[in-house]
N, C-alpha and C positions, 0 to 999 in steps of 0.2 A: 305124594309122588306116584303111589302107585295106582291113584284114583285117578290122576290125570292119564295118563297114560293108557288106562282103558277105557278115556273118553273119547266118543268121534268127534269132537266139537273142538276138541287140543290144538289140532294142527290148524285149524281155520282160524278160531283164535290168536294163535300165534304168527299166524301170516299177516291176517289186518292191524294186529299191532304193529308187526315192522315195516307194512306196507303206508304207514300213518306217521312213521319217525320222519321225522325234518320236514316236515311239510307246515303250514301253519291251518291252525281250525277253520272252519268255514262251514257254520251249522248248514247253510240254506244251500252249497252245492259240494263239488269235489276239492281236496286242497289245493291249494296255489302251491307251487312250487316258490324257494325262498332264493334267487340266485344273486353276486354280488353285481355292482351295477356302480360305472365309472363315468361322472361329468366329463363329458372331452371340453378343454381349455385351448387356444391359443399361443405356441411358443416359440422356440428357437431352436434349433435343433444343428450339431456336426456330426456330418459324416465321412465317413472314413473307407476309401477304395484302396486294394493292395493289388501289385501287378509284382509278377514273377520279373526276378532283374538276376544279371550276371553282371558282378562288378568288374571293372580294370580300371592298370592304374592310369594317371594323368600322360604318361607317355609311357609306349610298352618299346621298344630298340632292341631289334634281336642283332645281335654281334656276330659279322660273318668276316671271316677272311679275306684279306684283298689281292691276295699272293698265296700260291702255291709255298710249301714246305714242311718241316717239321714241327712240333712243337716242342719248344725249349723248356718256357717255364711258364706254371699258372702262378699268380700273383695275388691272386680272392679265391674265396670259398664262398660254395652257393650257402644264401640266403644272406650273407654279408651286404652291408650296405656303402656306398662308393660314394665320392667325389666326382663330378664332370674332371676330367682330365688326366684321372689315376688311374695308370696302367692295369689290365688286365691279364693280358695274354703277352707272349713274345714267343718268335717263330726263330728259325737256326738264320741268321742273317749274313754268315758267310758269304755267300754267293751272291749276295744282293748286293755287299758291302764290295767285292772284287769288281762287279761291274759298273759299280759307281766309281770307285776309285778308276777306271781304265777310261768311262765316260770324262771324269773331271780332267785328268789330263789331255784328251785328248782335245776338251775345251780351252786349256792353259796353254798348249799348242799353238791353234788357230786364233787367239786370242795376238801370239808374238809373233804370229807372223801376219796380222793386219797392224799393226805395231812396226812392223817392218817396213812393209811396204808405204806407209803413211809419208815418209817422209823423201822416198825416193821418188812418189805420186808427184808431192811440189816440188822438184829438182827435176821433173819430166825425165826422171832415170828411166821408170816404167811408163806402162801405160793403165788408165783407169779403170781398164777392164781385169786387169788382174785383183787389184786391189777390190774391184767388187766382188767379184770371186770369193780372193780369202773373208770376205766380210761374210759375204752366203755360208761360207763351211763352219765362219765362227759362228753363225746363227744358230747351225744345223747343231753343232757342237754342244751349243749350250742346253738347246732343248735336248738333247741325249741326254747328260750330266743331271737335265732338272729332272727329268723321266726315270733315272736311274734313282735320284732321291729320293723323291715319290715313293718308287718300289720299297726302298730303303726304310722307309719311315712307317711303312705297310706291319713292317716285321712286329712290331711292338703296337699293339691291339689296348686304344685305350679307352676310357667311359667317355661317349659322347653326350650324358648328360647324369646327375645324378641321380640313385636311386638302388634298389635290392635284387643283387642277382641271384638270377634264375640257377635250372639245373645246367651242370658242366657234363657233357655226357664225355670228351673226349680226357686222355691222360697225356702227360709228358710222354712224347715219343710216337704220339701217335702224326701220321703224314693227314695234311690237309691241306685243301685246294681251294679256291675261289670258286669251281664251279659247283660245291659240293649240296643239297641238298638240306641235311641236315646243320643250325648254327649253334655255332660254338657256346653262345650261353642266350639268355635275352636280361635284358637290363628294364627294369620297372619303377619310374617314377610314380611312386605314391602320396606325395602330400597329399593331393587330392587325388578323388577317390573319382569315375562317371559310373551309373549304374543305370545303363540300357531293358528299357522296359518297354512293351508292347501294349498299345490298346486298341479294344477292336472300333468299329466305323461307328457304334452305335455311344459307346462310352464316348469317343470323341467328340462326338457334338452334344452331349449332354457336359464335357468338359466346357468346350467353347461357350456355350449359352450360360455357364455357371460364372464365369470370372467377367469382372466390365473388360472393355476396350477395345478398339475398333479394328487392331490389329493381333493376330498372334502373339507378334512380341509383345503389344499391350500387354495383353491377356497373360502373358507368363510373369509380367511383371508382377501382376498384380495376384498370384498363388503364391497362398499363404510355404511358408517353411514347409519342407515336408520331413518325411521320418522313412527310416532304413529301419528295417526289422530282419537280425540276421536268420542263418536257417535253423537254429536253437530255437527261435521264437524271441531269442531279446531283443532288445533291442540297445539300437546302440549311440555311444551317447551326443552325438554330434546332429544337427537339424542342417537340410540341405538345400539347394535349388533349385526350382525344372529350370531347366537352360535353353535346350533346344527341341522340337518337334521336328523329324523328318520331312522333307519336300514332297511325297509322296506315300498312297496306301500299298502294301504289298499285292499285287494281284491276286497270290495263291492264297492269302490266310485273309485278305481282306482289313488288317490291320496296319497301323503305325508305330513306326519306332517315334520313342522319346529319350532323352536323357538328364536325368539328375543327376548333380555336382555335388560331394560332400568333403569336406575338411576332415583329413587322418592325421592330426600332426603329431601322435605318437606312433603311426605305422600300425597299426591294431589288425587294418583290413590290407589283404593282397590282392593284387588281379587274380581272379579266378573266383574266388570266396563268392555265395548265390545268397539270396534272400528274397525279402519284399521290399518294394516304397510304398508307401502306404500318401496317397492325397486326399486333405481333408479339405470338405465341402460345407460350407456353411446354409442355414437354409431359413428364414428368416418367417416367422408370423406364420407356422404349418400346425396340422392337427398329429399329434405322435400317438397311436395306440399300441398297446402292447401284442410282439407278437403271437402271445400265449393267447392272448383274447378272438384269434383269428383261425380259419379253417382254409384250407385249399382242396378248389373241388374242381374238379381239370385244370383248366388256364387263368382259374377265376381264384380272388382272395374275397373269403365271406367273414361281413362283423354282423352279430346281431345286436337288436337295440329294440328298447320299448316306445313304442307309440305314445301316444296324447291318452288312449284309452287304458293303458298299463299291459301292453300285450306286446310277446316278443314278436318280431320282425325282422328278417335275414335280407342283407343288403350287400352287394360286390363292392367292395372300392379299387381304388386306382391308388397304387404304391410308388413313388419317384425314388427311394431309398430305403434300407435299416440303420439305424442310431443306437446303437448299443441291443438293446433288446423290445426295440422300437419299429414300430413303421412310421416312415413320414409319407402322409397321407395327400395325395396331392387332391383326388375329387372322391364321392360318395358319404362325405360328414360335414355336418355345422356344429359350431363351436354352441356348447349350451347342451347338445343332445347324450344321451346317455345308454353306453353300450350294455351290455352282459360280458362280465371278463372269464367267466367258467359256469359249466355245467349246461349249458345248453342243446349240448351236439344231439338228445334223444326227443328233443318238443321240440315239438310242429310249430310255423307260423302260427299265431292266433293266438298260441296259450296265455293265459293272466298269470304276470307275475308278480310276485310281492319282491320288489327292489331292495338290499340291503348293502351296508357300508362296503367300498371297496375292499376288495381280497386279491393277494396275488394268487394267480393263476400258472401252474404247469401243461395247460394245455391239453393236458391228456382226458379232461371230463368233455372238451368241445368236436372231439373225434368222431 
């Protein structure tokens, strides 16, 4: 140890040896580098697009008063779930209740005195203009009295369809109005679920050109189930449907609404609740390279590969998707040809490589 160390020859020595590790011998010029080196095949490949969605439910009913008054009693508790028909609310009906009673009499009136006159009309006691009269005020009468019901029936606020109510912001005792701004609660049919998602102009026609059919609605028909992933990342357990595509792109964002339908039937999701859809694309007879085995160098995706002569060679391809940790490769490969999956990012076109069995590749040697 102490001999080497006061040789000048150590450090050189020591260089060319490690400068010679991995490489293979090659008496007659410099080492070939040994890099791994992947047949591309022909396959199949799905892919998987996610679009930001805000869910709601199948019908959202925000509950507003129809009459001025008080409120008497609340009948639910938010986040309870209702029957179509089951009382919510009830206002102080007093007042409602006196002017219907004063309406119906005053319809049971007008009612006995065309009743009256009916029979003195055929004894030409009267004349028929009276009799059409009391019939005009019995008309007028009835519609007060119906008018007055109406009101009446206002007072007690009940589920116009079922589903899980919202927040109650008001109390017993609190005054409320028909014309008031704020509503009384909102009511959320959730068996099914829609979950509104946007795609821009470029996604949409790589949608359309993806699915057969000559129509839209073909074309929806025929996409596959899709998948909700909530904002955890789960996802959840029900598979759903695209239903409808908007009539129109947004001018300002350049995009469309879509909507997917999903089955809640234990209530799991609320309106409001956000996640992904996630639509999967099938892609049929494509080349998939991995994307570790690839570089990006401005607006270009570069694979290398070796020649007929054994020499690596850097080539752009054209990418349609990612498949997992995939590129599906639309142009710049033939089935048969064979890439470099690592190590290449520092030799030049040209260099001889000695090919060796596939390796997975983290990407970080082709940098």
């Amino acid at each position: 140890m102490r001999f080497l160390s006061k040789s000048p020859l150590a450090p050189v020595i020591l260089s060319v040896a490690l400068l010679c590790s991995g490489c293979t011998e090659n008496p007659s010029g410099p080492a070939v580098p040994e890099l791994p080196v992947l047949t591309l095949k022909r396959s199949d490949a799905t892919v998987e697009r996610s679009y930001a969605t805000v869910l709601e439910g199948r019908v959202n009913v925000e509950i507003r008063p129809r009459v001025d008054g008080t409120l008497e009693k609340i009948f639910v508790d938010e986040g309870a779930f209702v029957k179509a028909g089951q009382p919510l609310f009830a206002l102080d009906d007093r007042s409602y209740r006196q002017v219907f009673n004063a309406a119906a009499a005053a319809r049971d009136a007008a009612r006995i005195d065309v009743d009256r006159l009916v029979p003195l009309v055929e004894n030409k006691v009267v004349s028929e203009v009276q009799l059409a009269a009391a019939r005009a005020r019995l008309r007028a009468a009835e519609a007060s009295a119906e008018a007055a019901r109406v009101d009446l029936g206002y007072t007690v606020l009940k589920a116009p369809v079922s589903g899980y109510v919202g927040t109650i912001p008001y109390r017993i005792g609190s005054l409320v109005s028909k014309n008031q701004a704020e509503r009384l609660t909102t009511l959320s049919d959730v068996s099914r679920i829609h979950a509104y998602f946007s795609m821009s102009e470029s996604d949409f026609l790589r949608f359309r050109n993806t699915y057969p059919g000559k129509s839209i609605e073909e074309k929806l028909r025929s996409v596959p189930p899709v998948e909700l992933r909530l904002s955890d990342g789960s996802g959840f357990s029900e598979t759903g449907r695209l239903e409808t595509v908007s009539g129109m792109f947004d001018s300002e964002t350049g995009a469309i609404r879509l909507r997917a339908s999903f089955p809640n039937p234990r209530g799991m999701l609320r309106s409001g609740n956000t996640g992904r859809v996630v639509l999967p694309s099938r892609y049929h007879d494509v080349i998939l390279v991995p994307q570790a085995a690839t570089v990006e160098l401005q607006d270009k995706i570069l694979l290398a590969f070796i020649d007929g002569e054994g020499r690596l060679k850097r080539r752009p391809i054209e990418v349609a998707a990612r498949s997992g940790t995939d590129y599906v490769v639309t142009s710049g490969l033939q089935e048969g040809e064979r890439i470099v999956t690592a190590g290449f990012g520092r030799l030049p076109d040209g260099t001889p490589v000695k090919p060796v069995g596939p390796a997975p590749a983290d990407g970080k040697e082709n940098q």
